[in-house]
C-alpha positions as CSV (number, residue, x, y, z in Angstrom):
1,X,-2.7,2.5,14.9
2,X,-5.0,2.7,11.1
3,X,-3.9,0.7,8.8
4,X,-3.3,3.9,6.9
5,X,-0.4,4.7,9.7
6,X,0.7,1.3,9.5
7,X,1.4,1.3,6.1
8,X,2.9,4.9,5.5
9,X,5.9,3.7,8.1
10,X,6.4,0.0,6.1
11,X,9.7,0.3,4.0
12,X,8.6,0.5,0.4
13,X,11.0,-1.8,-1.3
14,X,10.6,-0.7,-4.6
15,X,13.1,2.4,-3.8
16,X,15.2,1.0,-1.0
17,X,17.3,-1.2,-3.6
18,X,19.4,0.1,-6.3
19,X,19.1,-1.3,-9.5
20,X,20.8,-1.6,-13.3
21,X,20.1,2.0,-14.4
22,X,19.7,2.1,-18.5
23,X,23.3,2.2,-20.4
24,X,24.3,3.0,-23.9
25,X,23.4,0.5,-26.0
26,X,20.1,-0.8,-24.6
27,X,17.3,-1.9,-26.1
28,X,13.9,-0.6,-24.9
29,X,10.0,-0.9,-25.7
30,X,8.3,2.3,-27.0
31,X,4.4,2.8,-25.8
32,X,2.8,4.0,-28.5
33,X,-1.4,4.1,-28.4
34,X,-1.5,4.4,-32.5
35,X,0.7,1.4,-33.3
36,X,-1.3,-1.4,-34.3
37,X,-1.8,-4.3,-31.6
38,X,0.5,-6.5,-31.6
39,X,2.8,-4.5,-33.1
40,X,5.9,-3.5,-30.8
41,X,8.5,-0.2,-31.8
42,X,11.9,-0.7,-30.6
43,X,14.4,1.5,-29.7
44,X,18.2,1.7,-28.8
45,X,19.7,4.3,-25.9
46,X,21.9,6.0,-27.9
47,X,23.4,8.1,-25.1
48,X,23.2,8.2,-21.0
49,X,24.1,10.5,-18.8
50,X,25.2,10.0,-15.0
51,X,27.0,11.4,-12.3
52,X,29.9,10.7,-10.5
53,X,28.6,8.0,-8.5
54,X,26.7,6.2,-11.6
55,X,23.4,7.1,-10.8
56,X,21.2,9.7,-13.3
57,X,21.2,13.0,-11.9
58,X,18.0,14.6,-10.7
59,X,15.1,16.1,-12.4
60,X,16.0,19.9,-12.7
């Protein structure tokens, strides 16, 4: 087998776990390539939306 084979059928762990989805309430980073350095904008999820099971529903 290539290593390209070989890797394609390695399970990818970054998507076989679930994790903590984002809630109400949390507090996130904002990117922003104008701010000064050093300088980091905050903000608060003010609202979430799931589905039944919990988990954000897909990208229409």
């Amino acid at each position: 087998m290539s290593g390209d084979v070989a890797d394609s059928k390695m399970e990818r762990s970054k998507w076989s776990r679930c994790k903590r989805n984002f809630c109400t309430g949390d507090l996130v980073l904002i990117v922003d390539d104008k701010a000064p350095r050093n300088s980091w904008l905050v903000g608060r999820f003010m609202k979430t939306i799931s589905d039944a099971q919990g988990m954000p529903p897909p990208d229409s």
